[in-house]
N, C-alpha and C positions, 0 to 999 in steps of 0.2 A: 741522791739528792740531799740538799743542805736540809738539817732542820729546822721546821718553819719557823718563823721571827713571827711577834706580835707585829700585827701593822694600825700603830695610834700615831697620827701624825700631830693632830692638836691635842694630845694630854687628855684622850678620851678618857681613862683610867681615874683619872681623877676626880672623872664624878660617879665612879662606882664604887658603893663599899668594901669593906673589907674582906667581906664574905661573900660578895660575887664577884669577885676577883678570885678568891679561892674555888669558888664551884668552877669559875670559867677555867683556871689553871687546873684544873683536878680533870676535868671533861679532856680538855685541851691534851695532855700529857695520857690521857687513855685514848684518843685517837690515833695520837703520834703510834703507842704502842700498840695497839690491837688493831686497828679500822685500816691504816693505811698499810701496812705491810701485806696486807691481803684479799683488799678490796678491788684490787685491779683482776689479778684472777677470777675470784666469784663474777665483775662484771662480766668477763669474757664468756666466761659459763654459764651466765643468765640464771645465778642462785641465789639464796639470800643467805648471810652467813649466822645463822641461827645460836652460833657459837658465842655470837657476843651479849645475847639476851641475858642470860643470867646475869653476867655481869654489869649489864644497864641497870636492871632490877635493884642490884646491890649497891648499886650509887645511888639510885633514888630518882632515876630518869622519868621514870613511867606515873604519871598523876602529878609530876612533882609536886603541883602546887596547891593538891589536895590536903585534907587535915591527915595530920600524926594518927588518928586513931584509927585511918582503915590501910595504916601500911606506908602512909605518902609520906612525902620529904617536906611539904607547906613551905614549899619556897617563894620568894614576890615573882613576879611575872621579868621583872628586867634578868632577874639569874636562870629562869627558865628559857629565857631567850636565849642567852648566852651558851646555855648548853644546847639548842637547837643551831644556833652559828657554828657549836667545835663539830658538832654530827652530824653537820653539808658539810665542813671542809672535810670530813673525811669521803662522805657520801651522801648524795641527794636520797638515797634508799634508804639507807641507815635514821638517816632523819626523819624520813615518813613514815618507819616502822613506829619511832619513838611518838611522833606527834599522833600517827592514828591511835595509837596503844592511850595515850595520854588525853587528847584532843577533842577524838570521835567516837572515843565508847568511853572512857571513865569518865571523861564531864559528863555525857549524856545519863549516867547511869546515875551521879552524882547530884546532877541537877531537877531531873524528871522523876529517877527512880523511887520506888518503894523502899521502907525501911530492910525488907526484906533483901530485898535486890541491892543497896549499895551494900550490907552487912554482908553478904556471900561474894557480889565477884569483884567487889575494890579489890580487899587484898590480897585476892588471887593475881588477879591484872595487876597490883601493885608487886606484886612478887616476880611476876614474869612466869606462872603457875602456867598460867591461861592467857591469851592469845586471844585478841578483838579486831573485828573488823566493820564497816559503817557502810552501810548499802542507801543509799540515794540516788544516786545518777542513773539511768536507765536508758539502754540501747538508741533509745527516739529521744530523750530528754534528758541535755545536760544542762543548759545554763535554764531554761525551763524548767526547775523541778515541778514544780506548781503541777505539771503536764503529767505527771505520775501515772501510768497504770495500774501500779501493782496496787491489790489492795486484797482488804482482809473481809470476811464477814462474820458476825455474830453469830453462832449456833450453838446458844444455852450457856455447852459446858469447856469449849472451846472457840478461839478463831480461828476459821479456815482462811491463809494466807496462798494467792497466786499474785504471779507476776515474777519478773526478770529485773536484776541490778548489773551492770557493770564496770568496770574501770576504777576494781574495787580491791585498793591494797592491803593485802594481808590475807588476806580471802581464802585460798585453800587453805591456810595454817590454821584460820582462827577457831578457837573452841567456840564462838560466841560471836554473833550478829547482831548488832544494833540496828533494826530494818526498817526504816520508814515507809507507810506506805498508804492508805486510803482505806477507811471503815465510815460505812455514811456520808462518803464526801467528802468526812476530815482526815488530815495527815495526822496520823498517829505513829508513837516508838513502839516497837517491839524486841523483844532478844530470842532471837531465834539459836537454838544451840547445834551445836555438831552432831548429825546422828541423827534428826528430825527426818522421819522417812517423808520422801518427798523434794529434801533442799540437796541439791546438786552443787556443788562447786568446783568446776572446769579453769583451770589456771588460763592464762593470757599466752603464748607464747608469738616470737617472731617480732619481740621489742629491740628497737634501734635504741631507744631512750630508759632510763630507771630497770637497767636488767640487773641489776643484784637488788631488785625486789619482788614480792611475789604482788602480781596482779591475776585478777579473775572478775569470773561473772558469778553471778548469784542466784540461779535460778528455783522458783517455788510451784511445786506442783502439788496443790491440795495438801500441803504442810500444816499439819496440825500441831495449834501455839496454844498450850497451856494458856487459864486466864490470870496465872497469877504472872505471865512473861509480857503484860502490856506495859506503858512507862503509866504512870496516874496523875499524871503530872507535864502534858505535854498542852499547847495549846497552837495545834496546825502549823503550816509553814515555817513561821515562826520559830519555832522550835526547832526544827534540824539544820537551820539558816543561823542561831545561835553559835550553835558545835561547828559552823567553817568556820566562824568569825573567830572561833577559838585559835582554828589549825591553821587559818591565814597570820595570824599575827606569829605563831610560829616560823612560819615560811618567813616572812619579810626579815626575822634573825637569819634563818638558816640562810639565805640569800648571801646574805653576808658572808656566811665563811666559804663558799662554794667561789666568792669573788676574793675574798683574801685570799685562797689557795691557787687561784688561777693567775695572783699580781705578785705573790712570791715568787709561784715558780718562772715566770716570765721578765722579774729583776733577776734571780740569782742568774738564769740563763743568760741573758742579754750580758752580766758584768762574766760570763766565764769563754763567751762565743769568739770568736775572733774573725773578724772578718777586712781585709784592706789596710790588715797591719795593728787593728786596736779592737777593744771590747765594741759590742754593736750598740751598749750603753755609751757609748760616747759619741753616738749619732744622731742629730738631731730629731729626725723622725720618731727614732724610737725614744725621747728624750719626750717628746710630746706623747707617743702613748702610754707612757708610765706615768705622766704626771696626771692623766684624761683618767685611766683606771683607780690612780690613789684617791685624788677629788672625788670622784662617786663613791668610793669605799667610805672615803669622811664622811660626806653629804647621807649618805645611809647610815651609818652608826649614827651619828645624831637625832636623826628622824626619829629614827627605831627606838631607841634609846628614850627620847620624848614621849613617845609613844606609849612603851614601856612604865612608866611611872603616871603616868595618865589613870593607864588600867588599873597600878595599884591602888591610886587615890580612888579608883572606882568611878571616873568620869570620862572614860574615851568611851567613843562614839564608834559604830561600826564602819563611818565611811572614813575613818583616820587608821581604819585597816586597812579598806582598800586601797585608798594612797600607798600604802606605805608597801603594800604586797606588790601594788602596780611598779609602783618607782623600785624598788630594791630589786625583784625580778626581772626586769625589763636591762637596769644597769647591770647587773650580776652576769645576764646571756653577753649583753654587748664586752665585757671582760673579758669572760673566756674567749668571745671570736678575735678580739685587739691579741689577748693574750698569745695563740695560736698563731697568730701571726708574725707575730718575734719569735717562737722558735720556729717560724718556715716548716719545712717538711717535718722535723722533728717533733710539733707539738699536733702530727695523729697519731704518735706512738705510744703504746700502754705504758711506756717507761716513765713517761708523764703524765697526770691527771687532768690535765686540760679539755682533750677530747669528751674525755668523761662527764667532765663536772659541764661542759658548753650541752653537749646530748639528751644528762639529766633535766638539761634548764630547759630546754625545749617543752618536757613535760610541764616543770614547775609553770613554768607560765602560764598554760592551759588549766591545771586542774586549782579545783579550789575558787573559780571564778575566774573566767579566762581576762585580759589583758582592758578586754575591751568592755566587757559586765563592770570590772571596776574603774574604769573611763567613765562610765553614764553612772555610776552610783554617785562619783564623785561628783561627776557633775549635774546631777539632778540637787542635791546637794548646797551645790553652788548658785543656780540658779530658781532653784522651785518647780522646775518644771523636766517631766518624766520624760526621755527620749526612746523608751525599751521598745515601745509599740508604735 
């Protein structure tokens, strides 16, 4: 396959600086080299390629956009995006390793934690040392967290934590659990570590979707949690509703490159096919799905991008997340399946990324606040008035 081309139709570049042009180019060019040459395997094998952690660490993936002093890269939020874009067009997995590792346990640990707690596992997790994973969603309750069971109780010189998490990435690897869960009624954090007798962690197997990542469940039986492993700093729902809004604004980047990769490889295809005597590019139908796919490519850089700078001035609002997760995820799926379509039979083949990245996005859509949670955010938003119940 051709090497992939930037796709900026209206001179996106030019309202990024010079230096997230460089992370994007630096991320971009270790995909090319590491992520894609071997990401089609591990998918087929339903693994994660662990191989490339270090090396994330070493570019500064993981917190990026935490402070220099506990290991991070303290990038703005528009280059951290960017590097979640180059890490979906490699792999939708790949990207949720970086965004949970980043997202759902170092901001929570960053934001809630103790001084004790970010001084020990930032920059381990900034290092790529240790391994985090975010336990919230629960068997009976996803778009409902509120519905929680699992909870902890107070007993002096410990809490005794039960209940069950699922559909929770990173899960068997992680050295470290960021556990949300119910003490007196309130949702509270916890770091439940590896080793805790009691915590189970049973991998996911028999995924159609995100299988070059690890999924699991998180079960707690009479797990006894040190009291120095609660957050002190958390303030109920609230609080673990925070940390999506982090990992969603991730997503609606990575969205993006998961659809740039699926409008590359379905241009280069189309101009190399031949079909009736000429490229299949020079056929109108498929003249109208290349232009249908590039338009939402723009139409989402833009947003995101907006978006993006929003955060850093420190004035975006949670439901200009959801938009932007809604829309970018929503157009991202509909690419791959336009995309797969122009190469016909060709684009279920591992040779090509297509299947893969349309499969992942099945997931993407669902987690993090599925499709239709960020319909009624927005549009509660819009209107003033709640539709949930």
């Amino acid at each position: 396959m051709p090497k992939f081309k930037s796709v900026d139709y209206y001179n996106f570049d030019s309202l990024l600086t010079e230096e997230e042009i460089l992370i994007r180019e630096t991320v971009r060019e270790f995909t090319e080299e590491n992520i894609v040459p071997i990401i089609e395997d591990h998918y087929m094998k339903g693994t994660f390629p662990m191989e490339l952690v270090p090396q994330m660490a070493e570019m500064g993936m993981f917190g990026a956009t935490l402070l220099a002093k506990y290991g991070c890269a303290e990038m703005n939020n528009v280059a951290y995006g960017l590097v979640m874009q180059e890490l979906e067009r490699g792999d939708s997995g790949v990207r949720s390793f970086a965004s949970v590792q980043s997202s759902l346990v170092m901001y929570p640990i960053y934001t809630f934690g103790s001084e004790a707690q970010k001084d020990y596992w930032l920059p381990l997790l900034a290092r790529g040392e240790k391994i985090g994973c975010f336990g919230l969603t629960e068997p009976d309750f996803g778009s409902n967290p509120g519905g929680m069971i699992t909870k902890a109780e107070d007993l002096n010189d410990h809490y005794l934590l039960n209940g069950a998490k699922m559909w929770i990435t990173n899960g068997t690897i992680a050295d470290v659990a960021v556990v949300w869960a119910k003490l007196n009624g309130v949702v509270h954090g916890f770091l439940v570590e590896k080793g805790t007798k009691g915590y189970t962690v049973p991998e996911m197997k028999g995924k159609h979707s995100l299988r070059a990542s690890v999924t699991s469940e998180l079960i707690f039986e009479d797990c006894k949690i040190p009291k120095e492993n609660i957050f002190p700093n958390t303030s109920g729902l609230k609080s673990p509703l925070m940390c999506l809004n982090q990992a969603r604004y991730g997503i609606a980047w990575g969205a993006i490159g998961a659809a740039m990769g699926c409008y590359d490889t379905a241009l280069n295809y189309a101009l190399s096919r031949i079909q009736f005597g000429k490229p299949i590019a020079g056929f109108q139908i498929t003249q109208e799905k290349l232009t249908h796919m590039l338009t939402e490519i723009t139409k989402m850089q833009f947003l995101t991008l907006q978006l993006g700078r929003l955060k850093d001035k420190g004035v975006s609002r949670f439901q200009q997340v959801s938009m932007a997760k809604r829309n970018n995820v929503y157009h991202a799926l509909e690419i791959g399946r336009i995309a797969r379509e122009i190469l016909g039979a060709n684009g279920i083949l591992n040779e090509y990324p297509i299947m893969r990245h349309t499969a992942n996005l099945e997931s993407v859509k669902t987690y993090e606040g599925t499709h239709e949670m960020h319909t009624l955010i927005v549009g509660e938003d819009i209107t003033g008035m709640s539709a949930f119940e």
